[in-house]
NUKE-897359 format. One line per field, with one value per residue (C-alpha): residue in one letter; z negated, y, x. Coordinates in nm, 4 decimals. Each point is the difference from the previous one (the first is absolute). Layout:
<sites>
type: A;...
zz: Z;...
yy: Y;...
xx: X;...
</sites>
This chain:
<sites>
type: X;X;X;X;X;X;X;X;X;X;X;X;X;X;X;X;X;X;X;X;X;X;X;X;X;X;X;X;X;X;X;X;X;X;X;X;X;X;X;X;X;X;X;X;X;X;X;X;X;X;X;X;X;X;X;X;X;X;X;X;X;X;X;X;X;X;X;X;X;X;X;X;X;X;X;X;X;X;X;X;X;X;X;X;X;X;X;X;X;X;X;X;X;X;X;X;X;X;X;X;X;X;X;X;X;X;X;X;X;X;X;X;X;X;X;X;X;X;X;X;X;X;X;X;X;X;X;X;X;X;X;X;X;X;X;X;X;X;X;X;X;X;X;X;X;X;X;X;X;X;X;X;X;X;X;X;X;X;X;X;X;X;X;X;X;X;X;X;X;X;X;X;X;X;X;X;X;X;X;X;X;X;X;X;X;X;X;X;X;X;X;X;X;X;X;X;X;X;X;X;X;X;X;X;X;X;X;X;X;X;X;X;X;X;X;X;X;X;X;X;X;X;X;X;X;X;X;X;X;X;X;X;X;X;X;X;X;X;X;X;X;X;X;X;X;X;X;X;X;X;X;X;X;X;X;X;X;X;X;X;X;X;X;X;X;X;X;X;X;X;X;X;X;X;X;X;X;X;X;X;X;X;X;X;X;X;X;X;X;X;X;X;X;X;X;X;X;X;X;X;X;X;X;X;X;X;X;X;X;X;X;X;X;X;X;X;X;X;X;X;X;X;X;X;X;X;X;X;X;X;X;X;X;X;X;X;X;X;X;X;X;X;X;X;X;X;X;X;X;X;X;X;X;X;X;X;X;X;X;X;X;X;X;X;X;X;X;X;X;X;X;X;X;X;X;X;X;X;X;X;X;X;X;X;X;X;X;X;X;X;X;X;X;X;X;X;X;X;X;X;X;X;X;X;X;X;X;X;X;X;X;X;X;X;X;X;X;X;X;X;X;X;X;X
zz: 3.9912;-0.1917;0.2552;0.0533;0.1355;0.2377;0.0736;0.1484;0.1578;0.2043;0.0748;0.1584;0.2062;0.1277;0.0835;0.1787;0.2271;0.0667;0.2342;0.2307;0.1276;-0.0103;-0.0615;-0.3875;-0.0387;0.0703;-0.2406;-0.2674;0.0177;0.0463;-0.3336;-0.1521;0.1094;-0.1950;-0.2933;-0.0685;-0.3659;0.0632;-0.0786;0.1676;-0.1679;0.0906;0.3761;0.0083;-0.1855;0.2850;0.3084;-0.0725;-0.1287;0.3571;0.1754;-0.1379;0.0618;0.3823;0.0134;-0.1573;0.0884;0.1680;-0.3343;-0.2337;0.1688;-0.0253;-0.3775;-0.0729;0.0512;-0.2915;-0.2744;-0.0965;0.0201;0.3068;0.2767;0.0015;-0.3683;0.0419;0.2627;-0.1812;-0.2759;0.2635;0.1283;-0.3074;-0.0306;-0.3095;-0.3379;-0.0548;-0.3700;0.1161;0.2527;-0.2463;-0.2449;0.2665;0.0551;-0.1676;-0.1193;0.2532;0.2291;-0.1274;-0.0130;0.3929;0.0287;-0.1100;0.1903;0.2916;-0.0917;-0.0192;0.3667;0.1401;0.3671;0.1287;-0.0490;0.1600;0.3589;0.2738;0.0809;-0.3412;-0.0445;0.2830;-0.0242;0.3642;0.1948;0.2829;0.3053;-0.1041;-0.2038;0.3569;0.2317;-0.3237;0.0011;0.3900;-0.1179;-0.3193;-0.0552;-0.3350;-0.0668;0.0373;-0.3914;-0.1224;0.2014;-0.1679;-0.3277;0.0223;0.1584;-0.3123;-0.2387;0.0180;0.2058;-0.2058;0.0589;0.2698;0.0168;0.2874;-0.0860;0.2266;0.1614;0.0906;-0.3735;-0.1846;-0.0560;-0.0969;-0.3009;-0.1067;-0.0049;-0.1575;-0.3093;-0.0263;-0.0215;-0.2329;-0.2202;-0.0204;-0.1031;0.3276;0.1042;0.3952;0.2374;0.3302;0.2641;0.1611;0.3875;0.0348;-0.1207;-0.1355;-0.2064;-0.3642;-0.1715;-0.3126;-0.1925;-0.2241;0.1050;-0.1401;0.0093;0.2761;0.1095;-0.2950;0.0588;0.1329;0.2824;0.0988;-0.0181;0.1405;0.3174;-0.0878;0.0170;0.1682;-0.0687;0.3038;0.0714;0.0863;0.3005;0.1114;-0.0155;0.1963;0.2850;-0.0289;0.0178;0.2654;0.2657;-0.1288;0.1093;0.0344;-0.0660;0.2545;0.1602;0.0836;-0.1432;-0.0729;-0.2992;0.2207;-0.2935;-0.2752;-0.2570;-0.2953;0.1203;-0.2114;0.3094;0.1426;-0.3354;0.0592;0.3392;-0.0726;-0.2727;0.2443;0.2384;-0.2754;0.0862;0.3397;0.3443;0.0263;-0.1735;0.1152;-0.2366;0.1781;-0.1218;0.0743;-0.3777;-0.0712;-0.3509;-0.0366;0.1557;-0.2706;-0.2777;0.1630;-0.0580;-0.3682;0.0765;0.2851;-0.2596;-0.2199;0.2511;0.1007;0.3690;0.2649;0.3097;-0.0396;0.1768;-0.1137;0.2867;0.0340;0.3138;0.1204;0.1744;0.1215;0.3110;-0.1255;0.2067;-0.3117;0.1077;0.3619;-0.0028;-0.1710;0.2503;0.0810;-0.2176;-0.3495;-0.0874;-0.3016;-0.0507;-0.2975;0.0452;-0.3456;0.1721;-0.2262;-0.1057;-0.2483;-0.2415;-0.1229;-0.0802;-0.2876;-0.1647;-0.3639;0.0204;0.2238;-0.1112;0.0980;0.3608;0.0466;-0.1126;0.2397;0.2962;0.2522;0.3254;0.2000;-0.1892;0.1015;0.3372;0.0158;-0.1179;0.2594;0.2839;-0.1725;-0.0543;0.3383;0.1178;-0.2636;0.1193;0.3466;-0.0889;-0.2118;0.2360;0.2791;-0.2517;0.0664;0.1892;0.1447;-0.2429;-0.2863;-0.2612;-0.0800;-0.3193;-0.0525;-0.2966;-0.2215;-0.3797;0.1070;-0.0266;0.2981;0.3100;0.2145;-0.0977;-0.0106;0.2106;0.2919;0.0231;0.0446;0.2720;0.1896;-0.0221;0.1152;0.3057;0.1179;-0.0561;0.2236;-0.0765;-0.3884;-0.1249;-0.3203;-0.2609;-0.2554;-0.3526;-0.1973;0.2172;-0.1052;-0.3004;-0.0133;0.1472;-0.2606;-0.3090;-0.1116;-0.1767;0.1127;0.2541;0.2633;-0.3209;0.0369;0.3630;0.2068;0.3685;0.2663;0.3562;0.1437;-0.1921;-0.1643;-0.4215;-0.1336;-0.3462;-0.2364;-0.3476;-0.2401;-0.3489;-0.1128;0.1548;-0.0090;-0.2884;0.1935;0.1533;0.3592;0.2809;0.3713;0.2295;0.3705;0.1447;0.4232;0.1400;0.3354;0.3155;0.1325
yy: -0.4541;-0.3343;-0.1480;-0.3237;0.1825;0.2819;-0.3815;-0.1370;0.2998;-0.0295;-0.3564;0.0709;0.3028;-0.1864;-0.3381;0.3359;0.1212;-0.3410;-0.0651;0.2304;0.0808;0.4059;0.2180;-0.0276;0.3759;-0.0495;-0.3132;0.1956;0.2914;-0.2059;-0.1316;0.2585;0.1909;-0.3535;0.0778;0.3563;-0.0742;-0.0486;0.2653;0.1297;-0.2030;-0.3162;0.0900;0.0565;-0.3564;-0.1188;0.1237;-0.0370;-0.3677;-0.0685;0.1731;-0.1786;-0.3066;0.0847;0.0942;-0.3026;-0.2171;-0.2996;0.0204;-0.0216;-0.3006;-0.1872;0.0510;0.0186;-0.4005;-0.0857;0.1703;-0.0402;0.1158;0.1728;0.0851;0.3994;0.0405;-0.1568;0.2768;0.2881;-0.1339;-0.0057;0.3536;0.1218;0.4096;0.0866;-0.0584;-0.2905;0.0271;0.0321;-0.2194;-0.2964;0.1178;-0.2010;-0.2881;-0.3274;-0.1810;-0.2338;0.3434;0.1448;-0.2919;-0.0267;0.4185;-0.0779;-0.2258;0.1118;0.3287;-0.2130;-0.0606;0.1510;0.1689;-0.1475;-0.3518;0.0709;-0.0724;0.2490;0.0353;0.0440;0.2936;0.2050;-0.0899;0.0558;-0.2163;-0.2082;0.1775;0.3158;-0.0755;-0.0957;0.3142;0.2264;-0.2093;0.0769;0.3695;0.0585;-0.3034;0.0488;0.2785;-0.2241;-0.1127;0.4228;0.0496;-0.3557;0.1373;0.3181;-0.1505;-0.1894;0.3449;0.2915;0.3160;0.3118;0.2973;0.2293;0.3496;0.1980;0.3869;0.1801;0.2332;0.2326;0.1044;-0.0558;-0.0596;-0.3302;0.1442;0.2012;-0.3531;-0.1775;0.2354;0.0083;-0.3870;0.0037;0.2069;-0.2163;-0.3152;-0.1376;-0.0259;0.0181;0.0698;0.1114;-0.2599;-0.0271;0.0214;0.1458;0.4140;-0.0855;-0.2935;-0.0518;-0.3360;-0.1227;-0.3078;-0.0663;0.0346;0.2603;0.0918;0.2621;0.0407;0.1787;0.2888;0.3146;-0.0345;-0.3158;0.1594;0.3291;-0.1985;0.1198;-0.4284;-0.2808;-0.3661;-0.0990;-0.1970;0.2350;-0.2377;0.0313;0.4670;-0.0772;-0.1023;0.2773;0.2706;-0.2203;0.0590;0.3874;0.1843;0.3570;0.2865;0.0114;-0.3216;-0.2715;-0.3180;-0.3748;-0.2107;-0.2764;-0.2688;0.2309;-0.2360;0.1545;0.3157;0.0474;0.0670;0.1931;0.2526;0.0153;0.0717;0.2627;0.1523;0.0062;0.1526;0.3009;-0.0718;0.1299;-0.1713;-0.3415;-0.3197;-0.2852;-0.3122;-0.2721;-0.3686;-0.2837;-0.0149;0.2689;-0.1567;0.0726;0.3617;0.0496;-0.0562;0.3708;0.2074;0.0343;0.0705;0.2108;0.2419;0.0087;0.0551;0.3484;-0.0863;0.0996;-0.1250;-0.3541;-0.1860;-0.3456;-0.2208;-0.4005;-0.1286;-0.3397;-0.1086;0.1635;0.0603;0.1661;0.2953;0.2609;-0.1091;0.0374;0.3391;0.1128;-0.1679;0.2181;0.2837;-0.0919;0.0956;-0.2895;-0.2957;-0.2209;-0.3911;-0.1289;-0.3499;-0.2542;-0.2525;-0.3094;0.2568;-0.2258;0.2876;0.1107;-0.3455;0.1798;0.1234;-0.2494;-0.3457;-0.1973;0.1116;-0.2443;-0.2774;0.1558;0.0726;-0.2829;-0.0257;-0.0408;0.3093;0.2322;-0.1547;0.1443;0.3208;-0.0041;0.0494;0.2434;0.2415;-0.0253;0.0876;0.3061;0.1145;0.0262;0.1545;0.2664;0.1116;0.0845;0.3077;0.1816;0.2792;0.0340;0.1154;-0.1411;-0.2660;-0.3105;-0.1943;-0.3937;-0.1557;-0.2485;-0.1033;-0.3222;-0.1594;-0.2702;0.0802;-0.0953;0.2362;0.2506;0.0302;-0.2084;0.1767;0.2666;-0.1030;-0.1379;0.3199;0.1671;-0.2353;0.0410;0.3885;0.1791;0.3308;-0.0584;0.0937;-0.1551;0.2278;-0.0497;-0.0287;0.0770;0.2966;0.1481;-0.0696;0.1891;0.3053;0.0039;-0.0243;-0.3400;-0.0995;-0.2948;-0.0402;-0.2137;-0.2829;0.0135;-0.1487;-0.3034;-0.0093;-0.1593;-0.1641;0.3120;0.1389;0.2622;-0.0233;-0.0843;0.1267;-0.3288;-0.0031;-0.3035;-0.0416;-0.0729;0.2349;0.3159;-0.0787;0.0478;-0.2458;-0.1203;0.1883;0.0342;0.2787;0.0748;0.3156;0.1047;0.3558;-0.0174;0.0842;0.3468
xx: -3.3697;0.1323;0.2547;-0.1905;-0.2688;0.2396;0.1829;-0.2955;-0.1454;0.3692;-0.0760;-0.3577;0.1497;0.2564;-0.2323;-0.2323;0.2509;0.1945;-0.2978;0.1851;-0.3863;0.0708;0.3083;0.1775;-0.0969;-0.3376;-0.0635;0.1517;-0.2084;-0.2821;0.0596;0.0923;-0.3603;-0.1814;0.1842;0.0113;0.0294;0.4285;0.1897;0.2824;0.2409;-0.1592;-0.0842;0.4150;0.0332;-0.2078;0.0948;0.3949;-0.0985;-0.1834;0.3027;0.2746;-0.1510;-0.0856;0.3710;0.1811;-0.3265;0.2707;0.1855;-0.3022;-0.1474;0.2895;0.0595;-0.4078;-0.0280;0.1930;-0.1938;-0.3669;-0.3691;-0.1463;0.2237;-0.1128;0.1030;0.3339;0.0162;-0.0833;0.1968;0.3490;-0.0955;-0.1089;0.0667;0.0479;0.1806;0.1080;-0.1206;-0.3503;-0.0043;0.0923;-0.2377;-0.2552;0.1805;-0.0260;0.2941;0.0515;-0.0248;0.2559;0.2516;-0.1061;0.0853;0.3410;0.0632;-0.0754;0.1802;0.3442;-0.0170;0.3051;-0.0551;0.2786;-0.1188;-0.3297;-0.0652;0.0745;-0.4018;-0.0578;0.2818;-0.1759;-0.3303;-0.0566;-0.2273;0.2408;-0.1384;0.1046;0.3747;0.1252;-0.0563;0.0896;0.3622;0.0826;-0.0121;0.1631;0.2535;0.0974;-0.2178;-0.2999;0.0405;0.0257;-0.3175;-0.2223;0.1499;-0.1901;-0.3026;-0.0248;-0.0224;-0.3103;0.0474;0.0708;-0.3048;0.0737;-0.1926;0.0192;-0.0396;-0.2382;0.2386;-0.2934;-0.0676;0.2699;0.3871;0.1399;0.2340;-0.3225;-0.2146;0.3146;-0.0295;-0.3731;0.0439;0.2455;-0.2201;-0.2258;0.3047;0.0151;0.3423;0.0510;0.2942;0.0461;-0.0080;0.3182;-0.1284;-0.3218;-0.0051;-0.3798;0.0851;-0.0317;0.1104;-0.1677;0.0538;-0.2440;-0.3494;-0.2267;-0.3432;0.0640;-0.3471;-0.0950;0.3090;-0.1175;0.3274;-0.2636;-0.3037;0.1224;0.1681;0.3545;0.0851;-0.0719;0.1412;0.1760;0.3241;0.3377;0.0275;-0.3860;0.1004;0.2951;-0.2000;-0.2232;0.3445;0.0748;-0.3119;0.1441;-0.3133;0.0030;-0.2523;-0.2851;0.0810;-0.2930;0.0854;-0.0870;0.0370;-0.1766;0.0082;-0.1122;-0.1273;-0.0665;0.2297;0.3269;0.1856;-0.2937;-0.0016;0.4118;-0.0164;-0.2860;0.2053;0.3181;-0.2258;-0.1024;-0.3573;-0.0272;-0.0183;-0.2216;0.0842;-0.2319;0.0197;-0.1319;-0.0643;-0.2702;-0.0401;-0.2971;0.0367;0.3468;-0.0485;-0.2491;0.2634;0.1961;-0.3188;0.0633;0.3984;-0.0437;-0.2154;0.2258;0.3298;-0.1394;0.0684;-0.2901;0.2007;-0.0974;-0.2506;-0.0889;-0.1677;-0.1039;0.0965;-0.1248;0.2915;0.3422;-0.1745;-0.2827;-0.1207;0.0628;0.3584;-0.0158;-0.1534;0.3289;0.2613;0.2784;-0.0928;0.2042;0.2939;0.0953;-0.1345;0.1038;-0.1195;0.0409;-0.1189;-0.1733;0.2821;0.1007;0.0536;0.2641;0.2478;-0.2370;0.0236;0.0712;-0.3350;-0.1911;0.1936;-0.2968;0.0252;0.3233;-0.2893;-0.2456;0.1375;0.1774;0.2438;-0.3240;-0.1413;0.2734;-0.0208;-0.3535;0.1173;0.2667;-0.2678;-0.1871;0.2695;0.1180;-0.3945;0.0121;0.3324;-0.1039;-0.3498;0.1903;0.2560;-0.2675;-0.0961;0.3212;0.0902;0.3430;0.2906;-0.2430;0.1452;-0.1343;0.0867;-0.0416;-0.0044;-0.0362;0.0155;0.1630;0.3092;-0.0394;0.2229;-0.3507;-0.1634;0.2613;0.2604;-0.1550;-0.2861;0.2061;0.2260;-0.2999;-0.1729;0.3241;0.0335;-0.3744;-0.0180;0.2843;-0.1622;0.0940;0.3174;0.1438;0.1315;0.2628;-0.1843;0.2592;0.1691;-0.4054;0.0270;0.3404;-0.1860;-0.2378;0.2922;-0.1336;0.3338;0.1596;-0.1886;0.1906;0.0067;-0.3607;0.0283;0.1269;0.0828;-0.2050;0.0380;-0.0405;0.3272;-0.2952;-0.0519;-0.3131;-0.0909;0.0502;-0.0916;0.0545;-0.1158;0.3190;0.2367;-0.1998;-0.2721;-0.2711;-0.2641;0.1357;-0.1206;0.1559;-0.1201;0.1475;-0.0294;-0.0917;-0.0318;-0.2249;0.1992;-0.1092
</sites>
């Protein structure tokens, strides 16, 4: 493809999903679906294109006034992924004297806003906790996730996967926390590998597989995944489970239940039992009260610790957004906890980084719920021989760690999780 035409194919993708009207990874696929004539090569040009400008989109808007022609193109042309060869091979003269400009700009001269490209209502709260490490964590915010795979521990063993990979040139190494976890890189075709197509892999985030070693569910056990989604902690919980007991995965979404059919065949895992609810309080969930013994609430959230995939969520979402999402989680929380059975654990979390929707919801679950007892995340972790596992956690009111993981101390997306055991 000439590189005026990829150019402006970049500028009409990113004038499609500046509407903010649906989720960046939705648009792009969309687009991708009306123009199945791309090839690989140019979807990547795309998508990075679109991504880099969601992630530096403060940045770009304040250098984008001073060149010329349509906004969207001066976009694509700041957030252009690709080489640099090509990409002025479709610019115009007066382009390209713009480009270089605007490539002189030294970060230090630039404004503190446009440095962190964080909207306001969300640089503040992320200050209070990390002091000095709140410029580390915008840093990596502002750069893609690598590709985790999580190797189904029911079929195979990770070194056995890492070589079968490697056969086939994809270099991978062994995540540092999770035992399932494979780190890639690049990002290959992976769907067409038989470890894909055979269910030895699934793509999923070391951080999302250490909550499911967290919930630690045994052999024969009945169990919830009680936000399922589209069920990558469901399959690792299954596969920690060997495939025996029953593993509910619940979710309002029918839709995004749908999306763990084709997974859960290839996973080899019969325990699992995929159900719609209509609410938390559905009566599918009051039939089971006091008879499980785990329950993992993955609750819905900001999502704002998986910015390096999502970056348009920091333009989607609001204070009065999480606000919302405050009330709900507290609601699920309390619906969830009804299912257990005394001595059985129940795990919150979230893939947040937002104290309000972390830690406070669970302190205020603590304080209404004497019959829970708070566990110590990372003394669990320790049990199961995650390494480093207490650096993995932070400290609470209550004295009692909670598992926190941030993009730019552990490399993962950021994720908090506390831990109960119901009183007997």
């Amino acid at each position: 493809m000439h590189p005026k035409v990829l150019i402006d194919a970049c500028a009409e993708l990113i004038r499609l999903t500046l509407t903010f009207e649906h989720p960046a990874d939705a648009v792009v696929s969309r687009f991708f679906r009306d123009n199945r004539g791309l090839g690989p090569r140019e979807r990547a040009t795309l998508a990075e294109t679109v991504y880099t400008v969601l992630r530096k989109k403060l940045l770009f808007d304040h250098i984008a006034p001073s060149g010329s022609g349509p906004k969207e193109r001066r976009l694509a042309i700041l957030g252009f992924h690709g080489p640099r060869d090509f990409l002025l091979g479709g610019l115009t003269e007066q382009e390209k004297n713009w480009l270089a400009q605007c490539d002189a700009v030294k970060p230090d001269d630039l404004m503190e806003r446009h440095r962190h490209n964080l909207p306001e209502w969300l640089v503040q709260p992320l200050k209070e906790q990390l002091g000095a490490g709140f410029w580390p964590l915008a840093q990596s915010l502002s750069q893609p996730a690598p590709l985790d795979l999580r190797v189904n521990a029911l079929k195979e063993k990770r070194a056995d996967v890492q070589k079968e990979l490697a056969q086939a040139a994809i270099k991978s190494v062994a995540t540092p926390y999770s035992p399932w976890g494979l780190r890639i890189d690049d990002k290959p075709a992976l769907t067409k590998l038989d470890a894909f197509t055979r269910g030895a892999i699934e793509v999923q985030d070391e951080g999302s597989q250490l909550l499911a070693l967290l919930l630690d569910a045994k052999r024969g056990e009945m169990v919830v995944d009680f936000c399922a989604g589209a069920g990558g902690k469901t399959l690792a919980i299954g596969a920690t489970m060997r495939s025996t007991g029953r593993l509910y995965a619940f979710d309002v979404s029918a839709h995004r239940l749908d999306a763990l059919k084709p997974r859960l065949a290839r996973s080899g895992l019969s325990n699992v039992h995929p159900a719609a609810i209509a609410h938390e309080r559905d009566e599918r969930i009051k039939r089971l009260a006091g008879k499980i013994d785990r329950v993992l609430v993955d609750a819905p959230c900001s999502g704002l610790g998986t910015l390096r995939r999502n970056p348009d969520l920091k333009w989607r979402q609001s204070a009065q957004s999480v606000q919302e999402l405050v009330a709900k989680q507290t609601a699920i929380l309390d619906s969830a906890a009804r299912l257990l059975k005394p001595g059985g654990r129940l795990v919150y979390a979230t893939c947040s980084i937002l104290p309000q929707e972390n830690e406070a919801i669970a302190e205020a679950f603590s304080a209404a719920h004497a019959d829970f007892e708070m566990l110590d995340a990372g003394e669990l972790l320790e049990q199961l021989k995650v390494a480093d596992a207490r650096s993995l956690c932070s400290g609470g009111a209550l004295g009692t760690g909670y598992l926190r993981l941030w993009p730019h101390l552990h490399q993962t997306d950021g994720f908090f999780a506390a831990v109960w055991v119901k009183k007997p």
